[in-house]
Backbone as CSV, one residue per row, in Angstrom:
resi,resn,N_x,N_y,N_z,CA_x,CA_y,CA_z,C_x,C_y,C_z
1,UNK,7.689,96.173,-10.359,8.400,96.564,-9.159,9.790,95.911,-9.161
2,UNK,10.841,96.865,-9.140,12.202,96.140,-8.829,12.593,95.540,-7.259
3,UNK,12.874,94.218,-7.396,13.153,93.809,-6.378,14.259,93.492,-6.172
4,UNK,15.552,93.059,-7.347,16.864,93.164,-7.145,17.870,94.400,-7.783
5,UNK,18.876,94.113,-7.457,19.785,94.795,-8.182,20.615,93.968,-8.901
6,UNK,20.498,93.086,-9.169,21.236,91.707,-9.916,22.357,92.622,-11.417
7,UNK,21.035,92.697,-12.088,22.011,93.593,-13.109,22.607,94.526,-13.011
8,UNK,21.977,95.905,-12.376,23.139,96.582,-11.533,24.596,96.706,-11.337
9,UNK,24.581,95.645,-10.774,25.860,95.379,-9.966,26.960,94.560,-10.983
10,UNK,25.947,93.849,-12.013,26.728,93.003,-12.313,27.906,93.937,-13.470
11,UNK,26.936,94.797,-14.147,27.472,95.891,-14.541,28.764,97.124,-14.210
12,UNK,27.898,97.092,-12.995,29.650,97.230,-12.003,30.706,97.078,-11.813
13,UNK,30.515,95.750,-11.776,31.276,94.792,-11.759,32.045,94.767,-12.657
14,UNK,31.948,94.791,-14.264,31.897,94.417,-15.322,32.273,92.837,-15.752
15,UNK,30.766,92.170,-14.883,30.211,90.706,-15.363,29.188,90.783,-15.894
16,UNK,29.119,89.700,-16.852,27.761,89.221,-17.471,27.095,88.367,-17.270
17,UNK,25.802,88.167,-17.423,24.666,87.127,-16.764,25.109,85.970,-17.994
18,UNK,26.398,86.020,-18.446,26.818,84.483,-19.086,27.612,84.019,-18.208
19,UNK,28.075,84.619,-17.639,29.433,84.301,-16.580,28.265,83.974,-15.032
20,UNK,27.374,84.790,-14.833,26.538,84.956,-13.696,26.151,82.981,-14.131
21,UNK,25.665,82.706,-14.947,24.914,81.430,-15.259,25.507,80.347,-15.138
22,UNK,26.708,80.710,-15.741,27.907,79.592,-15.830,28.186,79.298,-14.426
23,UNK,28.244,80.273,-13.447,28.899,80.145,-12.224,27.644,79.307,-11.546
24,UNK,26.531,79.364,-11.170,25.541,79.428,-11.261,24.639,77.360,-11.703
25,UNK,25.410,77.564,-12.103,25.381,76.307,-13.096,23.518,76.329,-13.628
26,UNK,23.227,77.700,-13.858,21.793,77.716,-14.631,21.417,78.085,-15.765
27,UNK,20.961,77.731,-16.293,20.733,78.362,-17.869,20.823,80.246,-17.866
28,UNK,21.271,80.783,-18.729,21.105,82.096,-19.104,20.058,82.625,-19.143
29,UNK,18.723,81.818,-19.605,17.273,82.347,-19.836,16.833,82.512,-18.294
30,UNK,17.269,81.397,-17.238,16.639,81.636,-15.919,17.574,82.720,-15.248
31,UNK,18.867,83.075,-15.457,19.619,84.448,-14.844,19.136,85.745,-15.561
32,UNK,19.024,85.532,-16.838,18.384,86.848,-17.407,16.839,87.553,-16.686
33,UNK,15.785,85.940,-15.982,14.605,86.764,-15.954,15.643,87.130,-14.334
34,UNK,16.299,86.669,-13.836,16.316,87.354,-12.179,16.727,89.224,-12.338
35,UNK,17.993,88.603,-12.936,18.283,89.745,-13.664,17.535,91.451,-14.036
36,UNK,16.283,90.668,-15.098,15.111,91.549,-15.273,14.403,91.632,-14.350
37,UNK,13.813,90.849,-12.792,12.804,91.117,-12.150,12.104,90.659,-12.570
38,UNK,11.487,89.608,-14.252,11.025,88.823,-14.048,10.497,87.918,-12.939
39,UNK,11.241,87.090,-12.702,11.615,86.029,-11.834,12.263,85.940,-10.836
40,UNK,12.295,85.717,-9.624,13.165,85.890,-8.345,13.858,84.951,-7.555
41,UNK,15.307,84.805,-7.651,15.954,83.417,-7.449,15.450,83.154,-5.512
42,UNK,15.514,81.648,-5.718,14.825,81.357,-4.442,16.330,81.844,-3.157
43,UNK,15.931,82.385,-2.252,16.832,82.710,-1.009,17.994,82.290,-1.023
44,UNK,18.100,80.553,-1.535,19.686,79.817,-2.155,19.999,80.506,-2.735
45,UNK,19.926,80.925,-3.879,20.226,80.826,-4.838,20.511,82.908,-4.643
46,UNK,19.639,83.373,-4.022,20.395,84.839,-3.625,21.588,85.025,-3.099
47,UNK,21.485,84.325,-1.811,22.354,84.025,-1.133,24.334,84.015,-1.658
48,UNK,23.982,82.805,-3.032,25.168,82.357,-3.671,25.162,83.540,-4.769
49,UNK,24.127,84.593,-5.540,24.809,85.346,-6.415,25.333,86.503,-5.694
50,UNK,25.050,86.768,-4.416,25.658,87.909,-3.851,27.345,86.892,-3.266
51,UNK,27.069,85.900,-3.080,28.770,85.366,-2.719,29.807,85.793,-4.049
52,UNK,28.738,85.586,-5.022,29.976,85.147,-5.756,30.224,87.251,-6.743
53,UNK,28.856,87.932,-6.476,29.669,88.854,-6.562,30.468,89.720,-5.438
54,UNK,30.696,89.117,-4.537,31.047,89.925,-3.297,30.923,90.852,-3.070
55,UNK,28.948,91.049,-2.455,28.704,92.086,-2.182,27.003,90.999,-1.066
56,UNK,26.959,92.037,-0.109,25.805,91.591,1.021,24.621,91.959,0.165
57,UNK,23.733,90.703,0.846,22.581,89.986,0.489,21.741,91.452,0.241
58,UNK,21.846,92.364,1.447,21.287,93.721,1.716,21.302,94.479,0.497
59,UNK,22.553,94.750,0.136,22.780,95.910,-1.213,22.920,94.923,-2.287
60,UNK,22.333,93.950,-2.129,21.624,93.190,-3.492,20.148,93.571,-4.030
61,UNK,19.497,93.700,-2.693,18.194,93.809,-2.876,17.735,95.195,-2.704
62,UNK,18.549,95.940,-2.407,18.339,97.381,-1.799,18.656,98.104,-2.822
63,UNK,17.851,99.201,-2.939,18.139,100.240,-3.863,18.665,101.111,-3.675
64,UNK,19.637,101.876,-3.410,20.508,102.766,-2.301,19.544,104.432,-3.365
65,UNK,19.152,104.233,-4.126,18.399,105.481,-4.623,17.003,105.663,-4.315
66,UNK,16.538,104.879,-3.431,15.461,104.836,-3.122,15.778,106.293,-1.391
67,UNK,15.065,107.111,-1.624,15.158,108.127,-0.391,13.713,107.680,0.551
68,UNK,14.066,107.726,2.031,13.003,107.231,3.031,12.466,108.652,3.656
């Protein structure tokens, strides 16, 4: 189940989860699983990757292709 849009966006963007990590100050292996949906950064740590790509917490986690 996807729960972010982490990569997404970052793509968008045109950033990489080396730059995401660096900023981040976390290893690459722990941004890659958020990234993948692996792993899910704790609420901090959401919080600060939607700051730093400047975009809301909302259309981080939201799938805007998802139809209701």
């Amino acid at each position: 189940m996807k729960m972010n849009r982490i990569k997404e966006v970052l793509q968008e963007k045109g950033l990489t989860q080396v730059w995401l990590a660096g900023e981040l100050d976390k290893s690459f292996k722990m941004v890659n699983a958020y990234a993948c949906n692996r792993k899910q950064p704790s609420l901090e740590t959401l919080f600060r990757i939607a700051d730093l790509l400047r975009i809301k917490v909302k259309d981080l986690i939201t799938d805007n292709n998802i139809r209701k």
